[in-house]
C-alpha positions in Angstrom: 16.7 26.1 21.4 19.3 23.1 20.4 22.5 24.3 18.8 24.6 22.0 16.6 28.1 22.5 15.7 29.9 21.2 12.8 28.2 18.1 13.3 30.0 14.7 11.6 28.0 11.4 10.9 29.6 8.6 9.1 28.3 4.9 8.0 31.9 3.3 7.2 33.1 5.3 4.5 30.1 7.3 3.4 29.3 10.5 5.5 25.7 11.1 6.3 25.8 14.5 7.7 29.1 16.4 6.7 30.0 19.9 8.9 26.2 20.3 9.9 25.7 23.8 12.2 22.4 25.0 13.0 20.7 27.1 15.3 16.9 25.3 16.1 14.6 28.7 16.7 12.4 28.8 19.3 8.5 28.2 18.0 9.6 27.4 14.2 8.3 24.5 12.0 11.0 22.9 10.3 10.4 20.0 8.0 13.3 17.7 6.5 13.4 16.4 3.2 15.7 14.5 1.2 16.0 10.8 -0.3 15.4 7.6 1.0 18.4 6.6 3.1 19.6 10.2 3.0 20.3 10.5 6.9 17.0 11.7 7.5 16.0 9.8 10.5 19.8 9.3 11.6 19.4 13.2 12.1 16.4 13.3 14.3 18.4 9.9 16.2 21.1 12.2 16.8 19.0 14.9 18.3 17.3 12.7 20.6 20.3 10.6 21.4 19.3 7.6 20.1 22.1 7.4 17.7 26.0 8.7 18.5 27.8 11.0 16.2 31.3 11.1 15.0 32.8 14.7 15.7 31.0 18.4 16.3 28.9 19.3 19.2 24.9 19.4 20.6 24.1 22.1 22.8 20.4 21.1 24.4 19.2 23.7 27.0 18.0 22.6 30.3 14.6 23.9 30.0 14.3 21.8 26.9 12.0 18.9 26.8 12.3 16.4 23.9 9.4 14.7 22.2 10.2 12.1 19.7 7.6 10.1 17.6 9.3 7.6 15.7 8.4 6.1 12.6 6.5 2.9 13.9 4.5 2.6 16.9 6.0 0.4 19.6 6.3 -3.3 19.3 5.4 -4.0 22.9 3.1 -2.0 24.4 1.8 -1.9 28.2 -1.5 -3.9 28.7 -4.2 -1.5 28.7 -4.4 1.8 26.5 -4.2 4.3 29.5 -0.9 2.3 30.8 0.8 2.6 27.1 0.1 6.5 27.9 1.2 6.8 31.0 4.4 5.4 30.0 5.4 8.3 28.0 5.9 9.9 30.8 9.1 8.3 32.1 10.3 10.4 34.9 6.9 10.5 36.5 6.8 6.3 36.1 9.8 6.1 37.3 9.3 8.1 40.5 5.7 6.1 40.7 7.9 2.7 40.8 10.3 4.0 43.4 7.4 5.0 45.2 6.0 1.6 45.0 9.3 -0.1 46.1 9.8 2.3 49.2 6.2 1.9 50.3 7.2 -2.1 49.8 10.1 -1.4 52.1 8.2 0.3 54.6 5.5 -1.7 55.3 8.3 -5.2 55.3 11.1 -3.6 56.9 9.9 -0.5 58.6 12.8 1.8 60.3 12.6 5.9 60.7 15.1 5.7 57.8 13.0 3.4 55.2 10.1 5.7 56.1 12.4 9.1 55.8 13.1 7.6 52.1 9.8 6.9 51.3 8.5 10.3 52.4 11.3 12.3 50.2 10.1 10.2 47.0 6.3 10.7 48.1 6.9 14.9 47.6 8.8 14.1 44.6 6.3 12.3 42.6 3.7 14.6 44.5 5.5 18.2 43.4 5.7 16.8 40.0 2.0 16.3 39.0 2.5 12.1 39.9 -1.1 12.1 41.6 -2.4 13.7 38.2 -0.9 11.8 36.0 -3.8 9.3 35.2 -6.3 12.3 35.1 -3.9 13.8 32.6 -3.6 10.9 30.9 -7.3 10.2 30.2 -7.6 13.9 29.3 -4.7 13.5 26.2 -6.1 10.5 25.1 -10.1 11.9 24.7 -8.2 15.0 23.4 -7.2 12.8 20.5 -10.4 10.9 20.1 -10.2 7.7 22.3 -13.3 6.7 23.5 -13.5 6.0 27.9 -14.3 2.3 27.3 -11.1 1.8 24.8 -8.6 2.9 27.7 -8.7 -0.5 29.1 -8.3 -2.0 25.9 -4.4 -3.4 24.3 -3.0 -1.2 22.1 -2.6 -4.3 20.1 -6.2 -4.4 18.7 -5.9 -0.9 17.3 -5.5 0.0 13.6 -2.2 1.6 12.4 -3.3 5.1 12.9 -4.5 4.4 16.0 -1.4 3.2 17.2 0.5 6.0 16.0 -2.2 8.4 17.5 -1.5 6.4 20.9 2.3 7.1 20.5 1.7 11.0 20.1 -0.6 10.9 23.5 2.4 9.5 25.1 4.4 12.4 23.6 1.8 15.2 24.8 1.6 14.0 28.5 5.3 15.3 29.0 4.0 18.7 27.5 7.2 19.3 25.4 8.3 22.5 23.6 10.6 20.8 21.2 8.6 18.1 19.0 10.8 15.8 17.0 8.0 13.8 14.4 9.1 11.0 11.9 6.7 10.7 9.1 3.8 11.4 11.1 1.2 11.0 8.5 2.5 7.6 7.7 -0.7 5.4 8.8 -3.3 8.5 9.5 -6.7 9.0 7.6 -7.6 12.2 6.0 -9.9 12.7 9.2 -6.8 11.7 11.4 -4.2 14.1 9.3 -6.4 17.0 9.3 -6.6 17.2 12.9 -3.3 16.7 13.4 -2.2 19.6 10.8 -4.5 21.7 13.4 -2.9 20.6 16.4 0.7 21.1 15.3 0.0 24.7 13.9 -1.2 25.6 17.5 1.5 24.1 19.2 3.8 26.5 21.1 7.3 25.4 20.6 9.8 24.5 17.7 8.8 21.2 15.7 11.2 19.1 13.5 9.7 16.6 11.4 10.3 14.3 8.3 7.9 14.0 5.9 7.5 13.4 1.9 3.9 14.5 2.1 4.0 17.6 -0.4 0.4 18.9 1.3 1.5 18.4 4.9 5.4 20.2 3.7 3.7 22.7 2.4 1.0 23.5 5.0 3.4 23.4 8.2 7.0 24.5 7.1 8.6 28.2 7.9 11.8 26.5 7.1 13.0 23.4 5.0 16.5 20.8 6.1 17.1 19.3 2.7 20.0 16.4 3.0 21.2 15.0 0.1 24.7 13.8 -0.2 25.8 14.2 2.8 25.6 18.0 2.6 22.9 19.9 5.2 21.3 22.9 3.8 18.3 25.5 5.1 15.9 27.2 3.7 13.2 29.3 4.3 9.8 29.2 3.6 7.5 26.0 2.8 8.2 23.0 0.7 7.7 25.0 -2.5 9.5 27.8 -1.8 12.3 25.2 -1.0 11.9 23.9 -4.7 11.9 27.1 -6.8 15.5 28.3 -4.3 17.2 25.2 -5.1 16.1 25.7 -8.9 17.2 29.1 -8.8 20.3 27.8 -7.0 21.1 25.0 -9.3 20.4 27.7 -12.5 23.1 30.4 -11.1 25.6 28.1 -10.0 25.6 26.3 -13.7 26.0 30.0 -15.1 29.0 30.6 -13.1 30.4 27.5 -14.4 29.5 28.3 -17.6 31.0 32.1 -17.1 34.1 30.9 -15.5 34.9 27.6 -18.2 34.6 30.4 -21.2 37.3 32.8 -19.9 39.2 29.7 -19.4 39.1 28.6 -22.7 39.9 32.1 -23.9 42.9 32.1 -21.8 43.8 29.0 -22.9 43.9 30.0 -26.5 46.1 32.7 -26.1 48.7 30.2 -24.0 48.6 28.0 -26.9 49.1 30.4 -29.3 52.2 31.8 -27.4 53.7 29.8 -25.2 56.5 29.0 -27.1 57.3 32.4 -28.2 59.6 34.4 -26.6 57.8 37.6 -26.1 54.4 36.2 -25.5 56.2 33.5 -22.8 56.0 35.7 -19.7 52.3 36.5 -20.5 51.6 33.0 -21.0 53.0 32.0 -18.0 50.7 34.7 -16.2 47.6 33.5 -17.7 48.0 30.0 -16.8 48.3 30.7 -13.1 45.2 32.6 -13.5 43.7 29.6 -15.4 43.9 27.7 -12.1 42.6 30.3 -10.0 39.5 30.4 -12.0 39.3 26.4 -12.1 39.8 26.3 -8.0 37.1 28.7 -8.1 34.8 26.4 -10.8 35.6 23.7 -8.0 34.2 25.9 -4.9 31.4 26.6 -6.8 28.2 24.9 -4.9 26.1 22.7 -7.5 23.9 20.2 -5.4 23.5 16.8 -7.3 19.9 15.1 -8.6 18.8 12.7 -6.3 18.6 9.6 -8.7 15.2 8.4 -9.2 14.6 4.5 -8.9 12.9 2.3 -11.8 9.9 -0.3 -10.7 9.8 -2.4 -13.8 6.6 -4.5 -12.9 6.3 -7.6 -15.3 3.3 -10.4 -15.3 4.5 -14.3 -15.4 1.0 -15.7 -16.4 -2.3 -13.9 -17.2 -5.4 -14.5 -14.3 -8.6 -15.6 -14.8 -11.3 -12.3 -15.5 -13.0 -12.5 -12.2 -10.1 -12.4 -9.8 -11.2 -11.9 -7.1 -15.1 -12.0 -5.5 -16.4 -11.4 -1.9 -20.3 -11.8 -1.5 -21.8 -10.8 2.0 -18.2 -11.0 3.8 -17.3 -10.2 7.7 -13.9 -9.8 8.4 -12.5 -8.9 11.8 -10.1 -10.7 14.4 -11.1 -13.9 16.7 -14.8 -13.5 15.2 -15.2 -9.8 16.4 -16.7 -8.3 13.4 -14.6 -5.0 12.0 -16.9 -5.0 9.2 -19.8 -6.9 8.0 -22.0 -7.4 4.8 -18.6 -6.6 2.2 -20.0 -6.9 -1.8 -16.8 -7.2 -4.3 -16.2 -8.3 -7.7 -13.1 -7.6 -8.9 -12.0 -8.0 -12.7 -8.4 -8.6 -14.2 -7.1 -4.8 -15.2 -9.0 -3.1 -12.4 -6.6 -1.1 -10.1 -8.8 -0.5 -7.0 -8.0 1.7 -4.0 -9.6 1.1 -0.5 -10.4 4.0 1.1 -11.9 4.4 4.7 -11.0 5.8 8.6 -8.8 4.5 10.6 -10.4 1.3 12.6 -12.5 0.8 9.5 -11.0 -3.2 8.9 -9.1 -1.9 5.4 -6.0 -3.7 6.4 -8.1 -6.2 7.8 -9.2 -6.7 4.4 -6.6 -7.2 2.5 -5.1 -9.7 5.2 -8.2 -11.9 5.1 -7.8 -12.0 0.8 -4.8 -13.3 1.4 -5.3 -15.8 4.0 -3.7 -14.4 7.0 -6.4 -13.7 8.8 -9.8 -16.3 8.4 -12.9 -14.7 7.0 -15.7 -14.8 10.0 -18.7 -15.3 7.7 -19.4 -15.0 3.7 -17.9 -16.1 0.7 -14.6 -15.1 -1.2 -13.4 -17.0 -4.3 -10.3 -16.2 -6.0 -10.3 -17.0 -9.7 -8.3 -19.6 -11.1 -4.1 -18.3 -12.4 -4.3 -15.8 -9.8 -1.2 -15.4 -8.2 -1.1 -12.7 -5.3 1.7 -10.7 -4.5 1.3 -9.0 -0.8 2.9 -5.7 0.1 2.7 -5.6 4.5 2.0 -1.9 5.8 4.6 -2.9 8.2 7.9 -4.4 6.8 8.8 -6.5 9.6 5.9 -8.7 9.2 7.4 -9.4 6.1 11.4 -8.9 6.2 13.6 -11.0 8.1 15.6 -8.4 9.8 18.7 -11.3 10.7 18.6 -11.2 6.4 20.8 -8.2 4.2 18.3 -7.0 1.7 19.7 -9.6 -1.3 19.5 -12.7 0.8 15.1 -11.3 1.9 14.8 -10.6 -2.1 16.1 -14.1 -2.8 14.3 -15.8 0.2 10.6 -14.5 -0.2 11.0 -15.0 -4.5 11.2 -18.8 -5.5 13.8 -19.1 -8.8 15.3 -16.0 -8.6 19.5 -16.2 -8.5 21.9 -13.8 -7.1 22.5 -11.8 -10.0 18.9 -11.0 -10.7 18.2 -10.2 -7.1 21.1 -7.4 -7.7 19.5 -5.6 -10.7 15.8 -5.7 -9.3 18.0 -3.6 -5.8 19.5 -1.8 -8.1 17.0 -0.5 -10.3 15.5 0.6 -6.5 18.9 2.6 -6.0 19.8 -0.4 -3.8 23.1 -1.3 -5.1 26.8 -2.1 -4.2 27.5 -2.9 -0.5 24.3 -2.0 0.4 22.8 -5.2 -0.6 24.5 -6.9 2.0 23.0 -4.8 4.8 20.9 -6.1 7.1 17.3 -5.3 6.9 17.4 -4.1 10.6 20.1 -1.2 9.9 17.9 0.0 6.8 16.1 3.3 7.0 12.2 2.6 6.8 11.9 4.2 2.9 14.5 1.6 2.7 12.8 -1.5 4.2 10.1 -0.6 2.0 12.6 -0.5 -1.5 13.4 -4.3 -0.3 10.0 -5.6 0.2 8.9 -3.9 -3.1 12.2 -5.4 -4.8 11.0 -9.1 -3.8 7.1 -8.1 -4.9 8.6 -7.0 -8.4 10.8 -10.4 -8.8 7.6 -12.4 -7.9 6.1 -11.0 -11.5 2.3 -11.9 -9.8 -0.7 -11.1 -11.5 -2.8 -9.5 -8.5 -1.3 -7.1 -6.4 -2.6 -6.4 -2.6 -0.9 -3.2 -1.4 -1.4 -2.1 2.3 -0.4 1.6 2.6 2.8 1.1 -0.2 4.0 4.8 -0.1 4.7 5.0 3.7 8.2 6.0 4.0 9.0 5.8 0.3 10.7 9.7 -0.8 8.4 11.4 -3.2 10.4 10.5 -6.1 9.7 6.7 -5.1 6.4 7.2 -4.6 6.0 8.8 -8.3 7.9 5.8 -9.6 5.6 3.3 -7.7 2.5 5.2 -9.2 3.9 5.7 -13.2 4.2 1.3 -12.7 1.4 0.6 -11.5 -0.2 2.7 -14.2 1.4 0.5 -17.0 1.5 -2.9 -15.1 -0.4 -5.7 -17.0 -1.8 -6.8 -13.6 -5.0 -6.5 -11.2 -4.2 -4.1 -8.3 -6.1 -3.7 -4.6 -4.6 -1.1 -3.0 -5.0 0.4 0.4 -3.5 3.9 0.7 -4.2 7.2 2.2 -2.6 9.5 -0.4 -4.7 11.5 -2.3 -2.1 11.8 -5.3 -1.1 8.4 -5.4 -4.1 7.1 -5.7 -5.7 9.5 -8.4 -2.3 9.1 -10.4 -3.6 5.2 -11.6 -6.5 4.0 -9.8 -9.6 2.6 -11.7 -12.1 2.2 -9.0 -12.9 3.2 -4.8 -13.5 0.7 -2.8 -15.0 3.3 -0.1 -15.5 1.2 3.5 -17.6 2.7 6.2 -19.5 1.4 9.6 -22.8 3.1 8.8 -23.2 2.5 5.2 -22.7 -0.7 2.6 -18.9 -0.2 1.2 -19.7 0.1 -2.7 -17.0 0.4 -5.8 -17.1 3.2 -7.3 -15.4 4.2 -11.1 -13.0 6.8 -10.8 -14.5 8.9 -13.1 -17.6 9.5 -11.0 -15.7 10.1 -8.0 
C-alpha cells in the first residue's frame, strides 16, 4: 500500500510532521491519535492530496483507490439524496457529463467524427459500470439504512448523522481498498456507531482513521499513529496497548536518564577533586570528554513530552430563576413538519440533563427551538426569568466567523470582554501566542471547537445548551469539559452521544423517541 518517506510538514516555524516514514500494510486498521491541532488531519490531507507537503516523498500504487471522509459533511450537496451519492463517484460522473455533452453535439452538429467521439465515451462510461451506477447507488444507500422514498429527498433536511452516513455511501460506491475516516463517529448514534464498527471490521482493505473515541480505538486498531510534537510514532496493537508502550517507554527512557546523570556526577567529582593536580590532570582531562559522551547520549535519548491539558474554568454572572426552563405538549420540527410532537419538560436550576435519542429523532432540533432559532410549531415553552443561555452549535461554522482569528470571534460573540481577557480564556484552552490571531478557517476542527467553547466560558451564562460539545475535542479536552461542567454553578441541556461524557456529570435523561412520550429520567435509575 502507500509508502511515505521522510515526510516534512511545516506551519511557518512549527513542524507538524518531522521525518515521518511509514509503510501502510495492506488490510490493517490503523487509528491516529494525538492532540488537538497536533497534525492529525493535516496527515490524512497529505495522503489524499488535499494539502501539500514540504520535503519527503508519497509512493501511492496504481491499483490504489482512496476513500476520504472528512470531518463535516459537505456544505453544498446535489439536490436529491441519490444525486449527492452518485457524486462520489467522480470518474463515472465525469464520463456521464462527457457523455451528455457528445450526445449534445451529435444530435446539433452531427459529422462521422462528433459521432466517432461520442461512441468512444459511450464504451467508456459503459466498460466502467456507468449504466449501473444508479442501481449501485440505491443498493449503498438501503445498505446503510435509507429508506426508497428519502432518495429523492435534499440532503439538507437530514440530521447530522445522517449526513455523515450520506458522505460514507458516497465513499462505498467507488469500492475503495484504502479508507481514509476523520472522526467518523463524530455525529453518529449508538445504533449508527455500532453498525459502523461492524462494517469497518469486515472491510477488506487498509483503513486510516482519526478518532478520540477510546471504545471505537480500542475495538478497531491493530496499530496506533500517535503525533505529538511534531514527532510520528507506531505502535502496535489497540488504543490500550498504545497507552501502557508509551508508559513503559516514558518509564525506561527516564531510567536511562537517571543512570546516565549519576555516572556523570560521579565523574564530575573526581574532575573536581583533581583537576588541578598534576598527577590526577591527565585523568581528569579523560573523564571529562567522557562526561560529554554520556550527556550527547542523555540528549539522544527519546523522552516524548505530556500533551498539556487545557483548563475550562466555567463561572456564573447572575443566578436564574428555579424553573428555567418548561415545555408543556411541544412540536418542534422545520417549516411546520413535525420531527417530534407532544415534548413534556421542566427543567430546574442545578439540573445537568443529557438528550439522548437516534439520529433524525429532532434532539438538535430541540435545543435550536429553546433557543429561538428555529419557531416552536405548536405548545408552550417558557423560560424563567435571569436566565441567560449560552448556545454551543454542533457545527462551528454556524457560529464562528471564519474571516475572524480566534481572539477577534471570542471578543465578537462576548459583549464586555477586552483583549487581554480574551487571551487568558484561549490560553487556558492551550490557545495561546500567535495562534490567537489565526483565522478560524485554518483551525483544526478540535480547534474550532476550543474557540467557540472560549467565547461560551467568557459569556459566564447561567443555562448552558450544548449540541454534541465533545466532537472533535482530544480526549484530554473532553475530560476537562466533563470535570467543569461537574462543578459549574449553572443549569446544563446537553445533547451528546458519548457514553462517558455524559455519565461523568449528568443529573437526568432526557430520552427522545418517535414511538413513545420522551420522559426525564434521574441518573440514578438509569
Amino acid at each position: 500500500m502507500i509508502i511515505v518517506k521522510n515526510l516534512v510538514k511545516k506551519f511557518g516555524d512549527r513542524v507538524i510532521i518531522r521525518d515521518f516514514s511509514y509503510h501502510f500494510p495492506k488490510n490493517t486498521n490503523i487509528g491516529i491519535v494525538g492532540a488537538n491541532g497536533a497534525g492529525k488531519t493535516t496527515l490524512l490531507n497529505i495522503l489524499t492530496g488535499l494539502e501539500e507537503y514540504d520535503d519527503g516523498e508519497i509512493v501511492i500504487p496504481k491499483d490504489c483507490v482512496l476513500g476520504y471522509l472528512p470531518q463535516s459533511p459537505n456544505e453544498n450537496p446535489k439536490d436529491t439524496i441519490l444525486d449527492e451519492c452518485i457524486s462520489g463517484h467522480s470518474t463515472l460522473c465525469e464520463l456521464q457529463q462527457k457523455l451528455h455533452q457528445a450526445l449534445k453535439e451529435v444530435s446539433e452538429n452531427y459529422s462521422d467524427e462528433v459521432y466517432a467521439n461520442y461512441e468512444k465515451v459511450e464504451a467508456e462510461f459503459s466498460d466502467k459500470g456507468g449504466y449501473a451506477l444508479e442501481a449501485d447507488a440505491k443498493g449503498v444507500l438501503t445498505g446503510l439504512s435509507f429508506e426508497a422514498s428519502q432518495f429523492e429527498q435534499s440532503p439538507l433536511i437530514l440530521s447530522g448523522g445522517w449526513r455523515m452516513r450520506l458522505e460514507l455511501a458516497k465513499l462505498l460506491i467507488n469500492e475503495p481498498n484504502f479508507l481514509i475516516l476523520d472522526e467518523p463517529t463524530n455525529h453518529l448514534d449508538l445504533p449508527s456507531l455500532t453498525w459502523l464498527e461492524g462494517y469497518l471490521r469486515s472491510f477488506r482493505g487498509t483503513l486510516l482513521f482519526v478518532s478520540h473515541d477510546r471504545e471505537f480505538l480500542n475495538n478497531l486498531s491493530d496499530q496506533i499513529i500517535h503525533i505529538s510534537n511534531g514527532n510520528v510514532k507506531v505502535y502496535n496493537g489497540d488504543f490500550d496497548a498504545f497507552v501502557e508502550q508509551r508508559e513503559a517507554n516514558a518509564e525506561f527512557a527516564k531510567k536511562q536518564k537517571e543512570s546516565l546523570k549519576k555516572k556523570q556526577d560521579h565523574l564530575q567529582e573526581f574532575v573536581d577533586r583533581f583537576r588541578y593536580k598534576a598527577s590526577k590532570a591527565k585523568q581528569a582531562q579523560s573523564k571529562l570528554k567522557i562526561i560529554e559522551r554520556l550527556k550527547q547520549l542523555e540528549e539522544r535519548i527519546d523522552t516524548e513530552e505530556t500533551d498539556q491539558k487545557p483548563v475550562f474554568k466555567m463561572a456564573v454572572e447572575k443566578q436564574s430563576a428555579k424553573v428555567v426552563l418548561e415545555l408543556k405538549n411541544v412540536t418542534i420540527g422545520y417549516d411546520d413538519i413535525p420531527l417530534n410532537k407532544n415534548l413534556d419538560l421542566r427543567v430546574i436550576r442545578g439540573n445537568k440533563i443529557a438528550v439522548i435519542g437516534s439520529n433524525g429523532i429532532g434532539k438538535s432540533t430541540l435545543l435550536k427551538t429553546i433557543i429561538g432559532e428555529i419557531p416552536l410549531i405548536s405548545g408552550e415553552m417558557q423560560l424563567g426569568n435571569n436566565v441567560s443561555i449560552g448556545y454551543y452549535a454542533q457545527s462551528q461554522l454556524d457560529v464562528l466567523d471564519p474571516k475572524l482569528d480566534a481572539l477577534e470571534n471570542v471578543m465578537a460573540l462576548t459583549q464586555g470582554i477586552n483583549q487581554q481577557q480574551a487571551r487568558a480564556i484561549l490560553g487556558c484552552l492551550l490557545i495561546s501566542k500567535n495562534d490567537v490571531k489565526k483565522p478560524v478557517n485554518v483551525l483544526s476542527g478540535g480547534e474550532k471547537s476550543k474557540v467557540a467553547i472560549a467565547a461560551l466560558l467568557a459569556q459566564k451564562s447561567n443555562f448552558l445548551v450544548l449540541d454534541e460539545p465533545t466532537n472533535h475535542l482530544d480526549m484530554s479536552s473532553a475530560e476537562a469539559l466533563s470535570n467543569a461542567l461537574n462543578e459549574y454553578d449553572g443549569t446544563v441541556l446537553v445533547v451528546s452521544h458519548n457514553r462517558s461524557f455524559i455519565n461523568s456529570f449528568a443529573t437526568h435523561i432526557f430520552a427522545m423517541d418517535k414511538i413513545k412520550k420522551a420522559e426525564l429520567i434521574g441518573i440514578d435509575s438509569v
